[in-house]
C-alpha positions as CSV (number, residue, x, y, z in Angstrom):
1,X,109.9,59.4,137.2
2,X,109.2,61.5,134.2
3,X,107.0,64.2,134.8
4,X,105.9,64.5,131.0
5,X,102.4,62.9,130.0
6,X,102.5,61.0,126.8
7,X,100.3,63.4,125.7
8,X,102.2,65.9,126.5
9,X,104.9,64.9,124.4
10,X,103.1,64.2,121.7
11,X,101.2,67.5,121.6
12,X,104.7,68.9,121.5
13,X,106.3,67.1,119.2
14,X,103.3,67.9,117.2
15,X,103.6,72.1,117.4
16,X,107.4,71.5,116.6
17,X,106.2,69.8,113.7
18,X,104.4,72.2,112.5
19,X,106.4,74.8,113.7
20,X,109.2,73.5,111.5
21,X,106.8,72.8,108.1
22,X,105.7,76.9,108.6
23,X,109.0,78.1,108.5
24,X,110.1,75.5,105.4
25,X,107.5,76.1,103.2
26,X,106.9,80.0,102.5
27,X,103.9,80.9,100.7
28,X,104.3,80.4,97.1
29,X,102.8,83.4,96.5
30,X,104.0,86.9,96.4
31,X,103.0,90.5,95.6
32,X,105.1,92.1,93.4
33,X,107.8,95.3,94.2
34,X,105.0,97.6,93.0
35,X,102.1,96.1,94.3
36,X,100.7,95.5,91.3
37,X,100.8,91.7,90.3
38,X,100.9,88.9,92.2
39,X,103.9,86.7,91.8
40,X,103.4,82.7,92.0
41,X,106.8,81.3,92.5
42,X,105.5,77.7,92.2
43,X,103.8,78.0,88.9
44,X,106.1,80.6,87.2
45,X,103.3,82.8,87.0
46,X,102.5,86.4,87.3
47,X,99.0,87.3,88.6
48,X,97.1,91.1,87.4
49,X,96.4,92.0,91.3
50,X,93.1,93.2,90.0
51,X,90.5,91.8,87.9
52,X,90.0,93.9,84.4
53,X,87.8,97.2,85.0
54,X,89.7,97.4,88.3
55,X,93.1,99.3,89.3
56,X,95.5,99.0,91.8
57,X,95.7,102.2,93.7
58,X,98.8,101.3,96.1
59,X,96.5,100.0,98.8
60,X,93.8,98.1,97.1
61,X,91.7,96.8,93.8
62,X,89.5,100.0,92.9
63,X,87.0,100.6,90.4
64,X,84.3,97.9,88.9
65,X,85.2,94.3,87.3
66,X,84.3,94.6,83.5
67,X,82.6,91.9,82.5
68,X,84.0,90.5,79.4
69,X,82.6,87.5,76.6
70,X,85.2,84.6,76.2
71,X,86.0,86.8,73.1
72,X,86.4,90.0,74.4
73,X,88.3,88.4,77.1
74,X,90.9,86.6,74.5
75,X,90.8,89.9,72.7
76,X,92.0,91.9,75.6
77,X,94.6,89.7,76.4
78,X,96.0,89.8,73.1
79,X,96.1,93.1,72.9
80,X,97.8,93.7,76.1
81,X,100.5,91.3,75.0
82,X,100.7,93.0,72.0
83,X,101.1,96.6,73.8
84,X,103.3,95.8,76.6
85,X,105.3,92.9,74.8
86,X,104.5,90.6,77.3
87,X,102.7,87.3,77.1
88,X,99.3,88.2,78.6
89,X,96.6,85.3,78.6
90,X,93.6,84.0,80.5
91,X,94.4,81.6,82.7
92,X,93.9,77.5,82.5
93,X,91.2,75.9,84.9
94,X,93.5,74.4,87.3
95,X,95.5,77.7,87.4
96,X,92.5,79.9,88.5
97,X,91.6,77.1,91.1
98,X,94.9,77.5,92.9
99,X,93.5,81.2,93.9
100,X,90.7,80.0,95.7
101,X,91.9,79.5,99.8
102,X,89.2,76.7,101.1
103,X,90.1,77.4,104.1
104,X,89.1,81.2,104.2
105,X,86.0,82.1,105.6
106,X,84.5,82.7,103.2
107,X,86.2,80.7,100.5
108,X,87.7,83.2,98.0
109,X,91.3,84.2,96.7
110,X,93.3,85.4,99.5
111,X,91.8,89.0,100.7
112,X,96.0,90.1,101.3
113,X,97.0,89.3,97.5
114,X,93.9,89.8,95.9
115,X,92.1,92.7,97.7
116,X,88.4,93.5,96.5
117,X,88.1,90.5,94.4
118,X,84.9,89.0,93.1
119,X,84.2,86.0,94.2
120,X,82.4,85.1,90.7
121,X,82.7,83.7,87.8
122,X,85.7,84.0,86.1
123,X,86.8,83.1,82.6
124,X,89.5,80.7,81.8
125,X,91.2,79.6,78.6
126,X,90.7,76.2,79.0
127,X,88.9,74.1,76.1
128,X,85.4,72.3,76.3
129,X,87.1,68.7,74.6
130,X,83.9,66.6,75.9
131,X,82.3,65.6,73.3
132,X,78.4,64.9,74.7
133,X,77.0,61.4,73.1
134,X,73.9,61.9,71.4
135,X,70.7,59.1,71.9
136,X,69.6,60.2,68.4
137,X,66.3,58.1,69.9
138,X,65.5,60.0,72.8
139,X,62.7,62.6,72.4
140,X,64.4,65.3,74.4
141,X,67.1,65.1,71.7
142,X,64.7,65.3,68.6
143,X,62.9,67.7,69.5
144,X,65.6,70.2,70.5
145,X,66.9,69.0,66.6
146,X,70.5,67.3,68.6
147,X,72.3,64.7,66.7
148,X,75.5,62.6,66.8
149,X,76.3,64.7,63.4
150,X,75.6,68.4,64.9
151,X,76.8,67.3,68.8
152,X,80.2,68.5,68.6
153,X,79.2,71.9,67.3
154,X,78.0,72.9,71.2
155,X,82.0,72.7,71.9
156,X,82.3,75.9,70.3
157,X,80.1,77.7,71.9
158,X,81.1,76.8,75.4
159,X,83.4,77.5,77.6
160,X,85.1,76.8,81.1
161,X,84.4,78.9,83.8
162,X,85.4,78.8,87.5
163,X,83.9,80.4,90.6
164,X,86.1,81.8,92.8
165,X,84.2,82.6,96.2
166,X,84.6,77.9,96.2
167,X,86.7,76.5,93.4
168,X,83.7,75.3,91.2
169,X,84.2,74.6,87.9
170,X,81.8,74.6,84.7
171,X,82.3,73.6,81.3
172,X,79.0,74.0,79.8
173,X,78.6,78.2,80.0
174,X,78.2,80.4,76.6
175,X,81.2,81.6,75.4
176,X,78.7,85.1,74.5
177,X,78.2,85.4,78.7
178,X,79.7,88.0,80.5
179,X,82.0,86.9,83.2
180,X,85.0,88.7,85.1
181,X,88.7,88.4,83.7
182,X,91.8,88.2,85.5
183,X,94.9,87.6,83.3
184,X,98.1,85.9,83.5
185,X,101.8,85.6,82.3
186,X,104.7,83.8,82.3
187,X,107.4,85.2,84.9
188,X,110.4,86.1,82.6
């Protein structure tokens, strides 16, 4: 007679399982040689460890995020490509989501790779391409003087944002608000 439960089994089959899926999959992301970046393996990207206004002191994030426009933002990471000849940008909605660990409590990029972060908002390059109907009828509209002619100008002065201490994204905040920055490149 077997001594083994059917439970039993199944609980282990289950840990070997999952012992087997932790050793398979390694975490996709990395820190760098020095410390300073964080390298995503999946995406091809390369992470700044530290938010702009911040430093990497060997150990840790130091110092106080900068908060930037959407223009300063673009404008510092065109002139960081510029001066280290690499292709510095802000990153895409989807990419700054992937930082966010759900299942951290609290939510919030991983404390390991991305010590001292903010768990704010946080610019990202991606573009506002909803284009907001207008009931050219409805008094809320006429009196703040919206149209279906002067709708789409609104997409230029908004941007996409996403909060890191859950995930959440908006599309609707002023490209002149001041929001933390964390920039990305292509690994080469």
């Amino acid at each position: 007679m077997n001594t083994f439960s059917s439970k039993a089994v199944c609980c282990c089959v289950l840990l070997t399982l999952a012992g087997t899926a932790a050793t398979a999959a390694p975490n996709a992301m990395q820190p760098s040689e020095d410390g300073a970046h964080v390298l995503d393996e999946r995406a091809k990207l390369v992470w700044a460890r530290c938010v702009e206004g911040m430093q990497w002191d060997g150990k840790t994030c130091t110092g106080t995020p900068r908060l930037m426009s959407h223009a300063q933002a673009s404008a510092l990471a065109a002139s960081r490509s510029k001066a280290e000849g690499l292709r510095w940008r802000l990153p895409r909605v989807n990419e700054l989501r992937r930082l966010v660990d759900k299942g951290a409590k609290p939510a919030g990029p991983d404390a390991l790779l991305f010590p001292a972060a903010p768990r704010d908002w946080h610019w990202s390059s991606t573009l506002n391409v909803n284009q907001e109907s207008v009931n050219p009828y409805n008094y809320g509209n006429v009196m703040r003087g919206r149209s279906t002619e002067n709708a789409g100008n609104t997409a230029f002065l908004l941007g996409w944002a996403v909060y890191l201490g859950a995930g959440e994204t908006r599309a609707d905040v002023l490209r002149s608000t001041r929001l933390v920055v964390r920039l990305v490149r292509p690994q080469e």
